[in-house]
LUMFIGU-701262 format. One record per residue: residue in three letters; x negated, y, z negated of N, C-alpha, C in turn. Coordinates in steps of 0.2 Angstrom, whole numbers, padded with zeros to 4 digits, always signed. Layout:
! residues N
ALAXYZXYZXYZ...
//
This chain:
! residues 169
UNK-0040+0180+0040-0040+0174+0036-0033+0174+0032UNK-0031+0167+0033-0025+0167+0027-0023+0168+0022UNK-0018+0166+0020-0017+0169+0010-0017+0162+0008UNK-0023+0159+0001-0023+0154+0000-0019+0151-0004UNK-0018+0145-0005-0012+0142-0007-0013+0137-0009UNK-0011+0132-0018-0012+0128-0020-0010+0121-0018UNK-0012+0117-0015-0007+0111-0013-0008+0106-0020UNK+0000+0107-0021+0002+0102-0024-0001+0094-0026UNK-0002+0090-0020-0007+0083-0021-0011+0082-0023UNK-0017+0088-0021-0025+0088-0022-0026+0094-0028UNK-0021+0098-0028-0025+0102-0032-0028+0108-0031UNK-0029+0107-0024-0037+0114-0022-0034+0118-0018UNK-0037+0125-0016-0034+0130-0013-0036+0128-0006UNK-0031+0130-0002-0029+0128+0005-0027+0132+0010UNK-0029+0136+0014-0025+0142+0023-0017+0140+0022UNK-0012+0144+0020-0007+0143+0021-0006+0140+0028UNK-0008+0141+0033-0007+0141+0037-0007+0135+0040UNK-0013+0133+0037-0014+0124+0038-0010+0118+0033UNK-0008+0123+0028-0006+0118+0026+0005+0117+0025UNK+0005+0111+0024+0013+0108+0024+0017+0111+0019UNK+0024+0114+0021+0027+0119+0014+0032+0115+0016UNK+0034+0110+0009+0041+0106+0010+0046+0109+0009UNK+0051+0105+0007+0059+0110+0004+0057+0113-0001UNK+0055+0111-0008+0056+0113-0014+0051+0117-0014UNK+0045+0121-0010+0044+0127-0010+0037+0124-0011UNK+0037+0118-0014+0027+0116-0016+0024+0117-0007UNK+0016+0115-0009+0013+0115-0003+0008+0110-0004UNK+0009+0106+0002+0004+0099+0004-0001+0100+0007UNK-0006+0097+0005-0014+0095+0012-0010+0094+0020UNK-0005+0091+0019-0003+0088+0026+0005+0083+0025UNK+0009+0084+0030+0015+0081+0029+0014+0072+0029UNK+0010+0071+0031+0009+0064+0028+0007+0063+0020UNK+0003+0068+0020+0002+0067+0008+0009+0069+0006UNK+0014+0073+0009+0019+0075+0005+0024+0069+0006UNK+0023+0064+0016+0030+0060+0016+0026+0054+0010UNK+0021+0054+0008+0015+0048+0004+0019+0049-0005UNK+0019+0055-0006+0020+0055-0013+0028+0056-0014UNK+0032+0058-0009+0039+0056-0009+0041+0050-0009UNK+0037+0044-0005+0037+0036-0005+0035+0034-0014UNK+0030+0038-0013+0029+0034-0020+0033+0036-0028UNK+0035+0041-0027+0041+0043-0031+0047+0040-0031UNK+0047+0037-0025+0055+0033-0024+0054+0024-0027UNK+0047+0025-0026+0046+0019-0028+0046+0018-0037UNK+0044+0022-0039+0043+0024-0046+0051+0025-0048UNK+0056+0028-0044+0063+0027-0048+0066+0021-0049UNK+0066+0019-0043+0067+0007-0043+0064+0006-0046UNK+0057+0007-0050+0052+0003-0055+0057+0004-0061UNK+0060+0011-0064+0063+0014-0070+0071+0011-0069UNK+0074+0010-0065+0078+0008-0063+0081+0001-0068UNK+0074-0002-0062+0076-0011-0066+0073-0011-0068UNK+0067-0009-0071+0067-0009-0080+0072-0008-0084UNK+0074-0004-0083+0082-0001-0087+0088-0007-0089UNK+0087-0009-0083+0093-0016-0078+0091-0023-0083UNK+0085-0021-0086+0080-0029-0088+0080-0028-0094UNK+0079-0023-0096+0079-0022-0106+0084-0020-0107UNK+0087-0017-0103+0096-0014-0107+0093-0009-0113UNK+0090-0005-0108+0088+0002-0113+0096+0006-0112UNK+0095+0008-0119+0101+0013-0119+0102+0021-0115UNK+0109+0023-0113+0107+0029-0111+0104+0030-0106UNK+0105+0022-0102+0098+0023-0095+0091+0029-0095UNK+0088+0027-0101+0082+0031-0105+0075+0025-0104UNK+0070+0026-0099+0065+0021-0102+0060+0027-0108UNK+0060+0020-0112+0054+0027-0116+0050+0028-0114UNK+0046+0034-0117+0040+0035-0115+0034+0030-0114UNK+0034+0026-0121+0029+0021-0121+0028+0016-0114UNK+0033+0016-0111+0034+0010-0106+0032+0015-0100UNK+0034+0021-0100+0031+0027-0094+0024+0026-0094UNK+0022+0028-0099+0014+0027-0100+0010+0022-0098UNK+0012+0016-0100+0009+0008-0099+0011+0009-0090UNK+0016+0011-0089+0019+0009-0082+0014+0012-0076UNK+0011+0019-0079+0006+0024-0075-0001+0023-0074UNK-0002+0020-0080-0009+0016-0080-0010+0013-0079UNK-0005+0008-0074-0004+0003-0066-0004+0005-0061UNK-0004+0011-0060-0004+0015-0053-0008+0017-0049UNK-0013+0011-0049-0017+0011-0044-0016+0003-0041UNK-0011+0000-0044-0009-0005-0039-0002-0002-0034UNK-0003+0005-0037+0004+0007-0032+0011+0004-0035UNK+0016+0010-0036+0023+0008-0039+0025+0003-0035UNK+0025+0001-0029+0028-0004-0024+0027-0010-0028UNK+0022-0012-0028+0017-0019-0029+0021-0019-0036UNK+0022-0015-0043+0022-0014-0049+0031-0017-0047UNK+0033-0012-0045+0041-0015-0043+0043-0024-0040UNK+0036-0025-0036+0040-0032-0032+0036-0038-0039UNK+0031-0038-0042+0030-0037-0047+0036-0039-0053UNK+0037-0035-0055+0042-0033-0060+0050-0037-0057UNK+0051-0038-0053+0056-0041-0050+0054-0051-0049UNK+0049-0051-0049+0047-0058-0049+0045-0060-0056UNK+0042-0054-0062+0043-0057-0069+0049-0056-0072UNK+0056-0054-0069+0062-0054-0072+0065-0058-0075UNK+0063-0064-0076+0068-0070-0079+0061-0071-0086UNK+0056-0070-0085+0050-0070-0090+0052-0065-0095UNK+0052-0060-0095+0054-0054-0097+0061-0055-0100UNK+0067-0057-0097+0074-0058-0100+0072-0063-0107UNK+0070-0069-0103+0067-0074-0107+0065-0070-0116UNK+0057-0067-0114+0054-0065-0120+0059-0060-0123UNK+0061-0058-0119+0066-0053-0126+0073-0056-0129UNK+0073-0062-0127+0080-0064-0130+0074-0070-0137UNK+0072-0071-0137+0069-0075-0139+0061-0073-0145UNK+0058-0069-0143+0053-0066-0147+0055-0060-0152UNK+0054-0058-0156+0053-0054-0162+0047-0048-0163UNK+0050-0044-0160+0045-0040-0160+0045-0036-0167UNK+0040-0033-0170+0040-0028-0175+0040-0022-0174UNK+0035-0021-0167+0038-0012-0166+0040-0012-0157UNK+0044-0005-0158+0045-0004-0150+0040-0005-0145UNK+0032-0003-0148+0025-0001-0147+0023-0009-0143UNK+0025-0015-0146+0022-0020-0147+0025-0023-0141UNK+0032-0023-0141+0037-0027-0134+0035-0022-0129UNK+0035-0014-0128+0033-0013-0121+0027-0014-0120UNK+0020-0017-0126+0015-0019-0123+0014-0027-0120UNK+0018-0029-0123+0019-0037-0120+0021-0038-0116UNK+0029-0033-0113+0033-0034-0106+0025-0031-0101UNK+0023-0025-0103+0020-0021-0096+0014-0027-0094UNK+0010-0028-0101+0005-0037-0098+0008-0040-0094UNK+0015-0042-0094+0019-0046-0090+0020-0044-0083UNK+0021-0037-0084+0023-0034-0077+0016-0032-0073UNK+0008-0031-0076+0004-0029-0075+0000-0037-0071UNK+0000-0042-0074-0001-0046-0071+0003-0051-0063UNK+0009-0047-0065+0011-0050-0058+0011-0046-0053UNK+0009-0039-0056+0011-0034-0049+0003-0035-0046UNK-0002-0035-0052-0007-0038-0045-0006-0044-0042UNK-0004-0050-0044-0002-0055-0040-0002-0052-0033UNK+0005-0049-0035+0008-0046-0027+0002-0042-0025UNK-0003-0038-0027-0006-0034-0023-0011-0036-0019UNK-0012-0043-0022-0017-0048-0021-0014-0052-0012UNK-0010-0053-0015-0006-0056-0011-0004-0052-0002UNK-0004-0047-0006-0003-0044-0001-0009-0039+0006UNK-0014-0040-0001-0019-0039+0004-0022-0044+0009UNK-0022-0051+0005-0021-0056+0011-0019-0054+0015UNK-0012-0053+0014-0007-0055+0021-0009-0050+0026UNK-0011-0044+0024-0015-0038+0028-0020-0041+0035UNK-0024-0045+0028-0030-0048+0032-0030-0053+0037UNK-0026-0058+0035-0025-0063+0040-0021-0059+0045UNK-0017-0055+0045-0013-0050+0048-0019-0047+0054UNK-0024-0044+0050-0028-0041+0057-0032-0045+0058UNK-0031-0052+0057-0037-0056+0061-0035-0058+0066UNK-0027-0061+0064-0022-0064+0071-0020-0055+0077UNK-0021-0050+0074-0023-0047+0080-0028-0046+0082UNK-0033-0046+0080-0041-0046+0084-0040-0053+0087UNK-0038-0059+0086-0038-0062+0091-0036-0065+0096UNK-0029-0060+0096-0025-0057+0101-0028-0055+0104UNK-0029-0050+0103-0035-0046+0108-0038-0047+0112UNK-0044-0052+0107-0050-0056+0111-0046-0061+0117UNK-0039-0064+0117-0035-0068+0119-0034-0065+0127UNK-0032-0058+0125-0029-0053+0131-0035-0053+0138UNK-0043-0053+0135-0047-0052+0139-0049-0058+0146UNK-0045-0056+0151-0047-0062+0157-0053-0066+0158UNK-0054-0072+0157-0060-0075+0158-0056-0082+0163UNK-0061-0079+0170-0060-0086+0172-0066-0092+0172UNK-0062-0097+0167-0067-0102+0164-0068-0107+0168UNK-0063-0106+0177-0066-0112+0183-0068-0110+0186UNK-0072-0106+0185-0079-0105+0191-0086-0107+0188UNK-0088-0112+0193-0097-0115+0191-0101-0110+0196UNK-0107-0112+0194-0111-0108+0198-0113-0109+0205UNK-0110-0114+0209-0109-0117+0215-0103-0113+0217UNK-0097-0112+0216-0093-0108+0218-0094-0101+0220UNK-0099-0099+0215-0100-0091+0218-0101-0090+0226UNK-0099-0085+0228-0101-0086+0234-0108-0081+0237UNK-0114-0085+0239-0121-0083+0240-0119-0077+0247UNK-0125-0073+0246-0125-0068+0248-0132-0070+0253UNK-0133-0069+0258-0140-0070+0262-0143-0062+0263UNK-0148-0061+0258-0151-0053+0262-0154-0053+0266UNK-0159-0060+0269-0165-0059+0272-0164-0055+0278UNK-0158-0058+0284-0157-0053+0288-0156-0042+0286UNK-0158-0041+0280-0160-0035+0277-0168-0034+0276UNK-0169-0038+0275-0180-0038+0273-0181-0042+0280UNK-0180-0045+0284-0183-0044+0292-0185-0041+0296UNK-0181-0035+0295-0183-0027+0299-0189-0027+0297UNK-0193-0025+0291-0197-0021+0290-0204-0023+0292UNK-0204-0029+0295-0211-0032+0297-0213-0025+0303
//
């Protein structure tokens, strides 16, 4: 038996042997959970990125506050959260040139509303596209299947057995 080993995505003790040991020495269920949270980490730095780009945070610094709002969206996935975010950009420049907030607390909860709202949009959006996406393949598919639709049942061509059942008299 192996030496067991904690992987990093899940949490649970794991056969070294079975499981994925990346560069930086953690250990994965599988190199797809590690290339998955490497994806989703890159995504979450372009999410911090143009935030930054859009509020002209100092110090290229997002607060906390805005980290946190930002997390408690990530089950639409940083992806969606970022195209999202990109589409409420002129909404967002808008309300901060224009609105009056009273605490920091109050504009990252009004912007993440703003950004939280559109990134389901897209996620919405995009599960459509998923869907109509496999439907025009299953009906490719079903398409691929040869039917020949000119033949009647006069065309077939009749098989006569009786010279087979005359012998037996």
């Amino acid at each position: 038996m192996a030496r067991q080993v904690r992987c990093h995505d899940t949490g649970l003790l794991a056969d070294k042997e079975v499981s994925f040991k990346a560069a930086d020495g953690k250990y994965y269920s599988s190199e797809a959970a590690f290339n998955n949270i490497r994806e989703e980490q890159e995504w979450r730095n372009k999410t911090y990125e143009l935030l930054i780009e859009i509020c002209k945070f100092k110090n290229d610094y997002v607060p906390p506050v805005y980290k946190r709002e930002l997390k408690s969206y990530a089950d639409f996935g940083f992806e969606n959260i970022y195209l999202g975010l990109r589409c409420a950009r002129n909404n967002i420049e808008w309300v901060l040139e224009t609105k009056d907030f009273k605490s920091e607390y109050a504009e990252a909860r009004y912007i993440s509303t703003i950004i939280r709202s559109n990134a389901e949009k897209v996620a919405e959006r995009r599960k459509k596209d998923e869907q109509i996406k496999k439907q025009q393949d299953k009906m490719i598919q079903q398409d691929e299947i040869p039917v020949d639709t000119n033949l009647t049942y006069k065309d077939k061509s009749i098989i006569d057995i009786s010279s087979y059942l005359e012998g037996d008299d």
